[in-house]
C-alpha positions in Angstrom: 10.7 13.1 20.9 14.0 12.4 19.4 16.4 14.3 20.7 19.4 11.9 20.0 21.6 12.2 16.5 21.5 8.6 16.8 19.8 5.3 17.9 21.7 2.0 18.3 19.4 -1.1 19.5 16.4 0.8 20.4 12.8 -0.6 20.6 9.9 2.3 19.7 6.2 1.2 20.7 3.2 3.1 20.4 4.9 6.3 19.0 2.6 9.0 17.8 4.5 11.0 15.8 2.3 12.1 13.1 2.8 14.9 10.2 6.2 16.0 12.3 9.4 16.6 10.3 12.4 14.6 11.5 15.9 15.6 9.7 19.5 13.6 10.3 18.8 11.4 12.7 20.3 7.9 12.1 18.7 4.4 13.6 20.9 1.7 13.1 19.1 -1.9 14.4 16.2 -0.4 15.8 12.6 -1.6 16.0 9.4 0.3 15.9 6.2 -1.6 17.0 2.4 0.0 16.2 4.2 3.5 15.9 2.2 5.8 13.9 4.6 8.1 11.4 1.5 9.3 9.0 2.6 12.4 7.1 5.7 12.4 8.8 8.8 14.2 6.8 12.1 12.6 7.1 15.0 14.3 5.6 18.4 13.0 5.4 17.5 10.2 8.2 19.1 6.5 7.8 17.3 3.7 9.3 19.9 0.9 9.0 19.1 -3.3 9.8 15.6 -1.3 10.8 12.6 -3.1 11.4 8.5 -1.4 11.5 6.1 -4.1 12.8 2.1 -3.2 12.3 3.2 0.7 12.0 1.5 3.3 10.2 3.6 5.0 7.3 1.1 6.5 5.3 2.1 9.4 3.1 5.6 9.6 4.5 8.1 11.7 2.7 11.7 10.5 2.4 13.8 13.0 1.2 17.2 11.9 0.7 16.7 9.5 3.6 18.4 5.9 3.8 17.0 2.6 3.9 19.3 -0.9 4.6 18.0 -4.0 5.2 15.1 -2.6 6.5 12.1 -4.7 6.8 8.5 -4.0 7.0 5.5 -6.3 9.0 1.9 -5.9 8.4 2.5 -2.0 8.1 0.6 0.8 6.0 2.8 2.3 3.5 0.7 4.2 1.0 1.9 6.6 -1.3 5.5 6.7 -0.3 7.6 8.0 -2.9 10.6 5.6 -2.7 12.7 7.5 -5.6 12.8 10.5 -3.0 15.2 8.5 -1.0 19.1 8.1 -1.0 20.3 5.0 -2.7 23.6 3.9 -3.0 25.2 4.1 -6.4 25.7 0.2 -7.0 22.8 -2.3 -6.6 23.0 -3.3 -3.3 20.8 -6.9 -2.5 18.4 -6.8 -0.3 17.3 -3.5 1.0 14.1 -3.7 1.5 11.8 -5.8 3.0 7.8 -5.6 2.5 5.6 -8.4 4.5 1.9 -8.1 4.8 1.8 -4.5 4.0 0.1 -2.1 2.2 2.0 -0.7 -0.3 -0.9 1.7 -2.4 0.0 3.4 -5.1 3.7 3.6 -4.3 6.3 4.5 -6.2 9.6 2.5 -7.2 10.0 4.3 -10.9 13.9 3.1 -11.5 15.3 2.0 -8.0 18.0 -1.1 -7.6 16.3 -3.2 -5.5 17.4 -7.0 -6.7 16.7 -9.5 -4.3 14.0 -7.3 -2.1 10.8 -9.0 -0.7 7.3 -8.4 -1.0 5.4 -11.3 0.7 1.8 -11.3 0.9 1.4 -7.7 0.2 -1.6 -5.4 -1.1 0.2 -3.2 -3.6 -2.6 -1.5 -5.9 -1.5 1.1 -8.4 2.5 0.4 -7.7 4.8 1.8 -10.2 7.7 -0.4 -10.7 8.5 0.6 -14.1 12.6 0.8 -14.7 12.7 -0.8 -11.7 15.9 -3.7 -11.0 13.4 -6.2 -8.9 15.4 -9.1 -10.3 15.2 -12.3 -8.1 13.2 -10.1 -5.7 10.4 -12.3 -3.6 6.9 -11.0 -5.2 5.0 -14.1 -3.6 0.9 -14.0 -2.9 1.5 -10.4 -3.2 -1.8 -8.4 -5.5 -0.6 -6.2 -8.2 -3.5 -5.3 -9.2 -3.3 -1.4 -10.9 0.2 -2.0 -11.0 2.6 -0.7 -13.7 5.6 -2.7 -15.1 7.3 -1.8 -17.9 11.0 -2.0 -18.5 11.5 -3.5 -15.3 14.1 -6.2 -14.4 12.2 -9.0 -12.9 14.6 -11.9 -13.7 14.7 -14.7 -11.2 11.9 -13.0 -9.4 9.5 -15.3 -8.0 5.9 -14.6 -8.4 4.2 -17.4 -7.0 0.7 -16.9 -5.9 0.8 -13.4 -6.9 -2.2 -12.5 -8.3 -4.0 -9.2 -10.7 -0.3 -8.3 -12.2 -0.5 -7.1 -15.7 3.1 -7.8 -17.3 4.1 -7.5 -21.1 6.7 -10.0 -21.5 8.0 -8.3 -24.6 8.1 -5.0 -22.8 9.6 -6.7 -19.0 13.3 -8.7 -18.5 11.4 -12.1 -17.2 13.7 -14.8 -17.9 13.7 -17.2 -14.9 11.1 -15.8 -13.3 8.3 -17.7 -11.5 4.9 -17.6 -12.4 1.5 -20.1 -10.7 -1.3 -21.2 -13.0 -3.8 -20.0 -14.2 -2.7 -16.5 -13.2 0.6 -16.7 -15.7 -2.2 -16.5 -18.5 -2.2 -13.3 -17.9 1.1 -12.7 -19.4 0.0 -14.1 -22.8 -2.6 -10.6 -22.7 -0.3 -8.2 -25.0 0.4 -11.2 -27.4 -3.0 -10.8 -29.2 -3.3 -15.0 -29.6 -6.4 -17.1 -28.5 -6.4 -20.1 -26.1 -8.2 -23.2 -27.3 -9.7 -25.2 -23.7 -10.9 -27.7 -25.0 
């Protein structure tokens, strides 16, 4: 199905191309539309200014494959194993980009992804723990299941986000945004009472 090394400016739709192995192919500004990768292997792929709109990605493996700027729409995602990837060596803003997605017990143990999105999301059971998410976009997203826990989340904005479970004595948080009455939650692991009346 791909026969090319590389894809500049190409638009994918309705791709079935399901547990297949694709190895060192490059997309750079390509969009795939209701493609389904489920159980796909990619090794050593880049997908560069990439976007996947309503596309399945379900168990996909990544193996020392390349993500910049690439951005995600109301796509399935669950149990990708992010740390399999290549990232560059320096924090690099913006890499990702989750919207309306499913993002199941993922994995994100120790990445550099400051200033990434995830709008709106369902990501139960997410391990962000070592994770650089600072000033990342975390908005109506549910965390619920979700493990943080040395994670950079400074300037991140958590508005509307609901079921996270953070230690504020265990996370980096300062500047971060929080909504009432789910930022209660963060006084859990301080073992102190609230009076309401």
């Amino acid at each position: 199905m791909f026969n090319e090394s590389e894809y500049y400016d190409e638009s994918f739709g309705e791709l079935r191309f399901e547990e297949e192995k694709l190895e060192g192919v490059r997309f750079y500004d390509c969009v795939f539309t209701d493609c389904h990768f489920a159980g796909t292997a990619f090794r050593d792929c880049k997908f560069s200014g990439c976007s996947f709109v309503r596309c399945d990605l379900n168990g996909v493996r990544i193996a020392d494959t390349a993500f910049a700027q690439a951005s995600f729409t109301g796509s399935r995602l669950v149990g990708v194993n992010w740390t399999e990837a290549d990232w560059p060596r320096i924090a690099v803003p913006g890499l990702l980009t989750f919207e309306g997605c499913t993002l199941n017990h993922a994995t994100f143990i120790g990445l550099e992804l400051p200033q990434c999105v995830f709008n709106g999301c369902l990501a139960k059971d997410v391990d962000f723990r070592e994770a650089n998410l600072a000033q990342s976009d975390m908005r109506d997203t549910d965390f619920s299941e979700s493990l943080f826990g040395d994670t950079d989340l400074r300037g991140a904005d958590f508005s509307d986000a609901v079921n996270y479970q953070i230690d504020p004595g265990a996370n980096r948080l300062s500047q971060a945004i929080f909504s009432l009455p789910e930022a209660l939650s963060l006084l859990h692991n301080m073992d102190i009472r609230l009076n309401e009346d």
